[in-house]
N, C-alpha and C positions, 0 to 999 in steps of 0.2 A: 137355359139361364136360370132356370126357377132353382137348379141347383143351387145358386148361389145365394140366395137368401131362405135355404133349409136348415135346421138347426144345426146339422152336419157343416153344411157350407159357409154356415155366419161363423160359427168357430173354427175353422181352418181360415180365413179371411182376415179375422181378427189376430188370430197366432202370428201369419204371414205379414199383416201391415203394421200390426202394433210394435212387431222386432224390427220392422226394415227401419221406421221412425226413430226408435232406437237404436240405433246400433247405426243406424247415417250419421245421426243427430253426435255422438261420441269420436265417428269417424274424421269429420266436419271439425270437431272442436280440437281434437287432437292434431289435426293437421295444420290448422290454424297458429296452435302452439310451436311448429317445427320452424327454424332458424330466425328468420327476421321478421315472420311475418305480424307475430303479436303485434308488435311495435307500428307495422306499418296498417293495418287493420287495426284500431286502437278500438277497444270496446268502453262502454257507460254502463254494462254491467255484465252477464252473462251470454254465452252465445245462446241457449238456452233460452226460450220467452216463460217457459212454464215453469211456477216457480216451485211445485211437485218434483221435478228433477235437474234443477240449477246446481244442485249441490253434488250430485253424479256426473253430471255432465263435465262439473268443472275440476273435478278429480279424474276423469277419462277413464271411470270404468264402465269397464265392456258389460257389467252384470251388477247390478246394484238390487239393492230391497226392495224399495217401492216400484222398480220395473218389474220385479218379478210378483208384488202382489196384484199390479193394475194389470197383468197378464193374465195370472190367474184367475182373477175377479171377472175381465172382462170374457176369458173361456169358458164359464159357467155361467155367469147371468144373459149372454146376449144370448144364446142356443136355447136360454129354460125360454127367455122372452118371444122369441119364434116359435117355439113349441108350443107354449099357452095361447096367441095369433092364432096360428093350426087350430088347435083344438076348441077354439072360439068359434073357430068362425064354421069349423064342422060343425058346430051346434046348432047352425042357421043365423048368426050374427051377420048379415052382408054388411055391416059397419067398421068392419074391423080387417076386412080383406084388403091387401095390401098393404098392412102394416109390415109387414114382416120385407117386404119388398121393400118399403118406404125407411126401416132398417138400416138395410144393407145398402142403400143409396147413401143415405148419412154414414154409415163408416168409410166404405168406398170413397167419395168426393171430399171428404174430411181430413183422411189419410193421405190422400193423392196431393191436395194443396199442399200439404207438408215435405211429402218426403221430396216432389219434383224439385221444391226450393232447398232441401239438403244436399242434391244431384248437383244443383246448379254450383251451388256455395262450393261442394267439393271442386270442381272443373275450374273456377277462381282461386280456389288457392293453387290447388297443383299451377297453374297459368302463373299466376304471382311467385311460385318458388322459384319454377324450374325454367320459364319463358325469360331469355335476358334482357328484351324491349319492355316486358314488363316490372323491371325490377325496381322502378323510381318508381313503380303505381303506389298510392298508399290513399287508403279511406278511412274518412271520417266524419261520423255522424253523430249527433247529439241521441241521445236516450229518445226522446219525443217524436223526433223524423225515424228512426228507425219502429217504432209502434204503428207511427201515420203510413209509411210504404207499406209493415206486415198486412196492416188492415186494407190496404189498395189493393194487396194480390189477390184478399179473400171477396173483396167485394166481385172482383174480377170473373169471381167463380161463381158467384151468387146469380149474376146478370145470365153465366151460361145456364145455370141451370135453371133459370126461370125461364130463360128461352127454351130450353129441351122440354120442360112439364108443359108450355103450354101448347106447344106443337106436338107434344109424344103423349101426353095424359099420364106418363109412364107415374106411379106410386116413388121411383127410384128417382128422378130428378126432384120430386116433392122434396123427399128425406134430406136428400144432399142439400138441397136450397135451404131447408130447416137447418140443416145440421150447420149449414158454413156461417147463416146468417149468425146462430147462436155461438161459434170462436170468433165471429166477428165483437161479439158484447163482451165476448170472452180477452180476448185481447184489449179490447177498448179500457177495461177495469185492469187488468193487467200493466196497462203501460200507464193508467196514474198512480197505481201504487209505486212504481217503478222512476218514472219521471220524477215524486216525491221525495225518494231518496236518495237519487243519484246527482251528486254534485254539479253545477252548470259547465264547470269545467271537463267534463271528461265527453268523451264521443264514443260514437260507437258506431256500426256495419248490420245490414240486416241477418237474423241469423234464423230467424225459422217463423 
């Protein structure tokens, strides 16, 4: 396991989750766009919550700029950031051991809340297209309730991983729990900017 939060391992990790979140998250919105279902899933703003890639998402490309440079960025800095860990704690630093572990826990459990709920999202619409009991489905949520459910899934994941750290000591539930608590703050800032300017009138479906 230690492989996987090796410098090697953090960046093959991040390459592998940072594209699946991407490239669901397009998948997801594009399909949403196909026959009626816009209409019948009426969104309050983007499918999209991050507002770093609202504006790729909602053009449906597959390859956009800023995915390619939060890619990049993040294949160089998390691998240097394990690497200097390592070589810390060879120094005799015991403060610093498991960091690299505690890492890879926060990408892991970070990425994983996201992309299971783009899995889902895809399996509801394919269902809403192509199912003909479900063809009279239609949702709609306001801006606000769709922020308040995102932040209910991550808290969701917070509780597990505070139960895994404290029965496993593992470094790797730490990180995750650090990591989800902070998109949870993350989203919370997120949806009153969002709630702000999104009209009372319009709804919307949760989307990531």
């Amino acid at each position: 396991m230690e492989l996987l939060w090796s410098p090697v391992g953090i960046g093959v990790l991040w390459l592998v989750l940072h594209c699946a979140d991407y490239l669901l998250t397009i998948a997801a919105a594009r399909l949403k766009a196909r026959g009626d279902l816009g209409k019948r899933v009426e969104m309050g703003g983007s499918y999209e919550l991050n507002p770093l890639f609202v504006q790729a998402v909602e053009k449906g490309q597959w390859v956009s700029r800023r995915f390619l440079l939060t890619l990049g960025a993040g294949a160089i800095a998390l691998p240097l950031a394990v690497a200097y860990f390592d070589w810390v704690a060879e120094m005799g630093l015991e403060d610093v051991r498991g960091l690299s572990e505690a890492m890879c826990g926060a990408l892991v459990v970070t990425r994983f809340a996201v992309i299971s709920v783009h899995l889902q999202n895809l399996m509801l619409f394919r269902r809403l297209l192509h199912v003909p009991e479900a063809s009279i489905v239609s949702l709609r949520y306001d801006r606000g309730t769709v922020m308040m459910v995102t932040r209910a899934r991550k808290v969701e994941l917070t509780a597990f991983c505070a139960i895994a750290a404290l029965v496993s000591g593992r470094p790797f539930f730490l990180g995750g729990l650090a990591a989800t608590l902070g998109l949870v703050a993350m989203l919370f800032l997120w949806g009153r900017r969002q709630v702000s300017t999104t009209p009372a009138t319009q709804s919307s479906a949760p989307g990531s």
